[in-house]
GUMISE-992900 format. One line per 5 residues: their letters; for each residue x, y, z of C-alpha. Coordinates in Angstrom, 1 decimal. Layout:
<atoms>
A> X:Y:Z | ...
</atoms>
This chain:
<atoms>
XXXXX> 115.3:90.0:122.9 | 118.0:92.2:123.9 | 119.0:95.7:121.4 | 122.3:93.4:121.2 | 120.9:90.7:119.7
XXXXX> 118.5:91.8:117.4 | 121.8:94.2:115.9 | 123.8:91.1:115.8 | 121.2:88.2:114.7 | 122.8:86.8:111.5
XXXXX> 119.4:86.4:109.6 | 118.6:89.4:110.6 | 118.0:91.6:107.6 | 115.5:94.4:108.0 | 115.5:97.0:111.1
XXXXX> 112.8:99.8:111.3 | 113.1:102.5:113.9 | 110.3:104.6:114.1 | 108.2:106.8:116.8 | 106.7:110.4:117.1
XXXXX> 108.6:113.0:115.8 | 111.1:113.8:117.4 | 112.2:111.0:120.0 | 115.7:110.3:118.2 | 114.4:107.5:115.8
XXXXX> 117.2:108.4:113.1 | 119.7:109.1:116.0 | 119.2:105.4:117.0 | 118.6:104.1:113.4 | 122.1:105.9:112.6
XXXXX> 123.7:104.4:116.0 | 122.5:100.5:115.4 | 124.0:101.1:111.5 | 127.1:102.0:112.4 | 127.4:98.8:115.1
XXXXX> 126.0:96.8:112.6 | 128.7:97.6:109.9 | 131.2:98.0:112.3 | 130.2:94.1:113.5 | 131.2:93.0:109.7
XXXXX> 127.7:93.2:108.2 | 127.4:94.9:104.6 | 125.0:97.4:105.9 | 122.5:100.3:104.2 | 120.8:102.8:106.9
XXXXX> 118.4:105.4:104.4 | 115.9:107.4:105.2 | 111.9:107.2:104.6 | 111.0:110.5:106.3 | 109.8:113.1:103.8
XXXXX> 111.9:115.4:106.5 | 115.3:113.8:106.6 | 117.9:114.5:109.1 | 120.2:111.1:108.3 | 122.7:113.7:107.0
XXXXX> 122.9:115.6:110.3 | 123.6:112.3:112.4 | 126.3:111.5:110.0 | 127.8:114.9:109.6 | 127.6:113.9:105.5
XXXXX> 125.2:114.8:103.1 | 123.1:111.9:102.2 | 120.8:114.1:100.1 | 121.4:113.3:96.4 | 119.0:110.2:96.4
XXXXX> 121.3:107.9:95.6 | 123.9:105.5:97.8 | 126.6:106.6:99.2 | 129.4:105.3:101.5 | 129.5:106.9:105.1
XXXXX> 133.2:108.0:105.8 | 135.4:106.3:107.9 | 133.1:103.7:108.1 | 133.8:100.3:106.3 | 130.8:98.4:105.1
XXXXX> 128.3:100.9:105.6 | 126.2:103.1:103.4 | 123.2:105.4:103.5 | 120.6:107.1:101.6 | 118.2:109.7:101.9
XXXXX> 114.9:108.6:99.5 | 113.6:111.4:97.4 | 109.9:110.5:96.6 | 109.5:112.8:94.0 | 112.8:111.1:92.0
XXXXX> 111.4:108.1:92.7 | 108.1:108.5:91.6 | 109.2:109.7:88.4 | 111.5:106.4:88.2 | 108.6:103.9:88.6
XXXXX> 106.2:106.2:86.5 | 109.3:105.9:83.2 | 109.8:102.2:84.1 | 105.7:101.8:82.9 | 106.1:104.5:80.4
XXXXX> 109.3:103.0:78.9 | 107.9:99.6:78.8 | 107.0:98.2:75.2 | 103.5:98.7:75.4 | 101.6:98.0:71.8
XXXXX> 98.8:99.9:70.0 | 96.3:99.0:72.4 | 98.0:100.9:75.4 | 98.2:103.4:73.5 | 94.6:103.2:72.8
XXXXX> 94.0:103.3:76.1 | 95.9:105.9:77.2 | 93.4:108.0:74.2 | 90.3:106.8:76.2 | 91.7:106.5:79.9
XXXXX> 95.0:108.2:80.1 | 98.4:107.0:80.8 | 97.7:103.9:83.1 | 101.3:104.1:83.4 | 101.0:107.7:84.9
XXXXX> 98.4:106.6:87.7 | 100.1:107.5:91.5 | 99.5:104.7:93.7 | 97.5:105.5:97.1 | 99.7:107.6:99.1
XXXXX> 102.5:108.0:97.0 | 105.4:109.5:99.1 | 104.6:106.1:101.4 | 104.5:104.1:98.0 | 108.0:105.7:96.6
XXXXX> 109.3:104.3:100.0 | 108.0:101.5:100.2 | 109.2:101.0:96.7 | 112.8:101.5:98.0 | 112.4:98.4:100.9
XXXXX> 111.1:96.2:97.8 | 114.8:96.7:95.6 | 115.9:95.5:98.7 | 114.1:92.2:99.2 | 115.9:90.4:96.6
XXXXX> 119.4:92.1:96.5 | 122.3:90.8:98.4 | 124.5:93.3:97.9 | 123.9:94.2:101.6 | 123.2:92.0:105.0
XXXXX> 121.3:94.1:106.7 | 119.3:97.0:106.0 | 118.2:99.7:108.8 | 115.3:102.0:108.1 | 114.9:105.4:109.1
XXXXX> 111.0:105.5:109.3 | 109.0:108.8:109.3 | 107.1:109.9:112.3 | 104.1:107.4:113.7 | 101.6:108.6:111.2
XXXXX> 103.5:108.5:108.1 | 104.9:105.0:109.2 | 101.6:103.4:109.8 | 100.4:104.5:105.9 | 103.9:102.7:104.9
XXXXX> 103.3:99.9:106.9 | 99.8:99.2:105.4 | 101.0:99.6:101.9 | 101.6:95.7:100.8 | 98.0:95.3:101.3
XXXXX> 96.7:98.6:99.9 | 99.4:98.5:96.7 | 98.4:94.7:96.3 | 95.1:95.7:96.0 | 95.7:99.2:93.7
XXXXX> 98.0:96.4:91.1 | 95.3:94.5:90.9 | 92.7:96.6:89.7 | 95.5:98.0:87.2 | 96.1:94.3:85.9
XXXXX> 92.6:93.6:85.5 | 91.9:96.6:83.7 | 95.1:96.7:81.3 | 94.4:93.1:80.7 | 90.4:93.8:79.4
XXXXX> 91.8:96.6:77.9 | 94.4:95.1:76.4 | 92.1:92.0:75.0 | 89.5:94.1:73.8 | 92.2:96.1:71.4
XXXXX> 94.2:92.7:70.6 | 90.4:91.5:68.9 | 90.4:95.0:67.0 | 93.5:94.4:65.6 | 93.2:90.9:64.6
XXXXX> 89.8:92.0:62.7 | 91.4:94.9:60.5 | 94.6:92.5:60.4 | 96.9:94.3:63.1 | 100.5:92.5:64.3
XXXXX> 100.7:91.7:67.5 | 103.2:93.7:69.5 | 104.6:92.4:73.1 | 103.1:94.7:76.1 | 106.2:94.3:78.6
XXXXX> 104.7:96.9:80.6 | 102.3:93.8:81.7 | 105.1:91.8:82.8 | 106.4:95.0:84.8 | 103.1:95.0:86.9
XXXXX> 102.8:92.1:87.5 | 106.4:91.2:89.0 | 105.8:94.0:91.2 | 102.6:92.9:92.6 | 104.9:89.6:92.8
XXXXX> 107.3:91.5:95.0 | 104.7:92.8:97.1 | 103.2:89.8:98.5 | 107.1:88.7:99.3 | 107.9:91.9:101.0
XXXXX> 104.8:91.3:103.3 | 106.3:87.4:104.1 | 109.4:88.9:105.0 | 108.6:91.6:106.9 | 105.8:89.5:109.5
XXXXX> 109.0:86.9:109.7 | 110.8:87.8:113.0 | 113.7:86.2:112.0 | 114.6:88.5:109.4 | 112.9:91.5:110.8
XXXXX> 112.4:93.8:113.4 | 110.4:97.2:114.2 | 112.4:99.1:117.2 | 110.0:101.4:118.7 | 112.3:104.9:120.2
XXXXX> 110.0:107.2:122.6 | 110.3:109.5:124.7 | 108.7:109.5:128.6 | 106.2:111.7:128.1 | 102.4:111.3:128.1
XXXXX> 101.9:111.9:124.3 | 104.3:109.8:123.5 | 102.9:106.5:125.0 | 99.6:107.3:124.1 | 101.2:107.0:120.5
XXXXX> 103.1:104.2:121.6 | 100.4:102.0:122.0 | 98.4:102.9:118.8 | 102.1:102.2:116.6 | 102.2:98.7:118.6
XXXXX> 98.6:98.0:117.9 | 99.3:98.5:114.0 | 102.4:96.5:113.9 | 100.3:93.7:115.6 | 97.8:94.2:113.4
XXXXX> 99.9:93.8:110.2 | 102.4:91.0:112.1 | 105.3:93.3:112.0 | 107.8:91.9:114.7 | 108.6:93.9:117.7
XXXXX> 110.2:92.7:120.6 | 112.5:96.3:122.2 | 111.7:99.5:122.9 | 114.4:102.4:123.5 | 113.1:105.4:125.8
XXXXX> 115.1:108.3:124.9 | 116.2:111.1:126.3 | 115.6:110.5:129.8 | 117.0:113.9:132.0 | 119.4:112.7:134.7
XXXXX> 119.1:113.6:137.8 | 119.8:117.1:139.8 | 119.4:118.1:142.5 | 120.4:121.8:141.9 | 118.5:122.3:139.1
XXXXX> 114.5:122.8:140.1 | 113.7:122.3:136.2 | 115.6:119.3:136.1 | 114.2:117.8:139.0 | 110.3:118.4:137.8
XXXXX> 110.8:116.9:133.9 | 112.8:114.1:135.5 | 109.8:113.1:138.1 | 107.3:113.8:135.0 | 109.4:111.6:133.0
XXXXX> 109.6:108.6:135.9 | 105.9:108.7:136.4 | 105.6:107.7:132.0 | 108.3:105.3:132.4 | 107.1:103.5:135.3
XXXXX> 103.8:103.2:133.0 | 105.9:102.0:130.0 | 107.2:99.4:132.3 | 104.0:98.1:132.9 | 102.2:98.8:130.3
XXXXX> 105.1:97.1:127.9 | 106.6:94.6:130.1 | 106.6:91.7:127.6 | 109.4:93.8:125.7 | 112.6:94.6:126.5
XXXXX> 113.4:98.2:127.1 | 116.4:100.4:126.7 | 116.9:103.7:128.8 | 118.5:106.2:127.3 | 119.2:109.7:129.1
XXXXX> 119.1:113.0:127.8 | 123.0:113.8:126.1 | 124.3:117.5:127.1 | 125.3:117.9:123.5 | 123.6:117.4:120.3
XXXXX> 124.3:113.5:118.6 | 125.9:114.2:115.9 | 128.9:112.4:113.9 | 130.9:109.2:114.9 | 131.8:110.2:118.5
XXXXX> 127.9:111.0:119.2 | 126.7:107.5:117.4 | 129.1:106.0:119.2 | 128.6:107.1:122.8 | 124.8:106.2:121.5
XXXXX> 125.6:103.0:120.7 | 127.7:101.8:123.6 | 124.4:102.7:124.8 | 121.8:101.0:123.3 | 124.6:98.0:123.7
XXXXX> 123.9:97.9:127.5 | 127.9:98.9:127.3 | 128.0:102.1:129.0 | 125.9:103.6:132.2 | 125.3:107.6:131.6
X> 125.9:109.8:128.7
</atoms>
């Protein structure tokens, strides 16, 4: 499957770009957004690196943590997550729930159950973020911005871990719950409707479908952007081997940044053989995907021109930067 038509598969509706640090993951995730939108799909890039630099490819600050339209740019949007915003949003949306005097009797032996951080919160603030999405059609297609390898596998893993942590949390709200309900009853208590239930349990709900539709490769794919170096594919493989392991569909790879050649330049010519060595490995090592080449710009990507050139690209549409 071809860069080209996983950007333009109508059913399409999730891509994650993601790699080590520093390979041009956002650069691409900001390149396939803008030809998705500019293809007619409603489309939201955002950001689930702690260390965001979606702003920088647009030239637009993308920073507030909420959605905004990208200038000059029909039908596109982006959005920069801000974990600690969103944290606070899921912990009020438990707090604020209409919990009766048994919560609250609870909370006096256990603390706010409401207040518990799930496992690896900045991870479950963004994974939080891709499950509003599963459900809303206000956009066709939405393009993640992943964090670097490490950060992305904790995300990845999260439907499992978060399904497990919700779990726990309903089993012990509903004892909890039960055991105050009797009390009540006894000293003639009225019963009082604990929505904050209800609000766990859709989420776990939400979870399991978010872990359906992202193993479906019809509706999603993981585009893996490295570089040709050593390091690199040594990470490579261990991202592959996780999004096997959790049935995350992959099917292209983008190898960034790859120095042209010449002949005048001694430096030049010694990171370009390093780099052909890697990539002749990549093309062994991967060569049940497809794989884009990408070579190193002279100037920084930044703004439409740079996405664009990018783009063309990643299309197949254009042979050197």
């Amino acid at each position: 499957m071809t860069l080209a038509d996983i950007v333009y598969k109508d059913s399409l509706r999730f891509i994650l770009s993601g790699g080590k640090g520093g390979v041009g993951k956002t650069s691409c995730a900001a390149a396939m957004a803008l030809l998705s939108a500019r293809h007619g799909y409603r489309t939201l890039v955002l950001s689930t690196d702690p260390a965001h630099s979606l702003s920088d490819s647009f030239d637009q600050n993308l920073s507030g943590g909420d959605i905004v339209p990208i200038q000059g740019v029909d039908r596109l949007s982006g959005l920069e997550i801000q974990t600690e915003k969103a944290m606070k949003e899921f912990q009020q949306s438990l707090g604020d729930s209409k919990a009766g005097p048994e919560m609250e009797a609870a909370s006096m032996l256990l603390g706010d159950v409401g207040g518990m951080a799930p496992p690896g919160s900045d991870e479950a603030m963004a994974f939080g973020k891709m499950l509003e999405f599963i459900e809303d059609s206000s956009y066709d297609r939405i393009i993640f911005d992943t964090a670097p390898t490490g950060h992305t596998l904790k995300l990845l893993e999260l439907p499992e871990l978060l399904d497990s942590w919700l779990g726990k949390l309903l089993t012990m709200r509903q004892r909890l719950s039960s055991m105050m309900s009797g009390l009540k009853t006894m000293f003639g208590g009225t019963q009082q409707e604990d929505t904050s239930w209800e609000t766990l349990k859709k989420t776990k709900e939400k979870i399991r479908a978010a872990r359906i539709e992202l193993s479906d490769p019809d509706t999603t794919q993981f585009v893996v952007v490295l570089i040709s170096e050593a390091m690199a594919v040594f990470e490579t493989q261990r991202l592959l081997a996780s999004l096997n392991k959790w049935h995350i569909p992959v099917s292209h790879l983008v190898v960034n940044q790859l120095v042209p050649e010449n002949v005048d330049c001694v430096f030049c010519s010694r990171r370009r053989e390093m780099q052909l060595v890697n990539l002749a490995d990549i093309r062994d090592l991967y060569s049940d995907l497809d794989i884009t080449e990408v070579p190193l710009f002279d100037t920084e990507i930044r703004g439409m021109d740079g996405l664009t050139r990018l783009g063309d690209i990643l299309l197949g549409n254009q042979e050197e930067a």
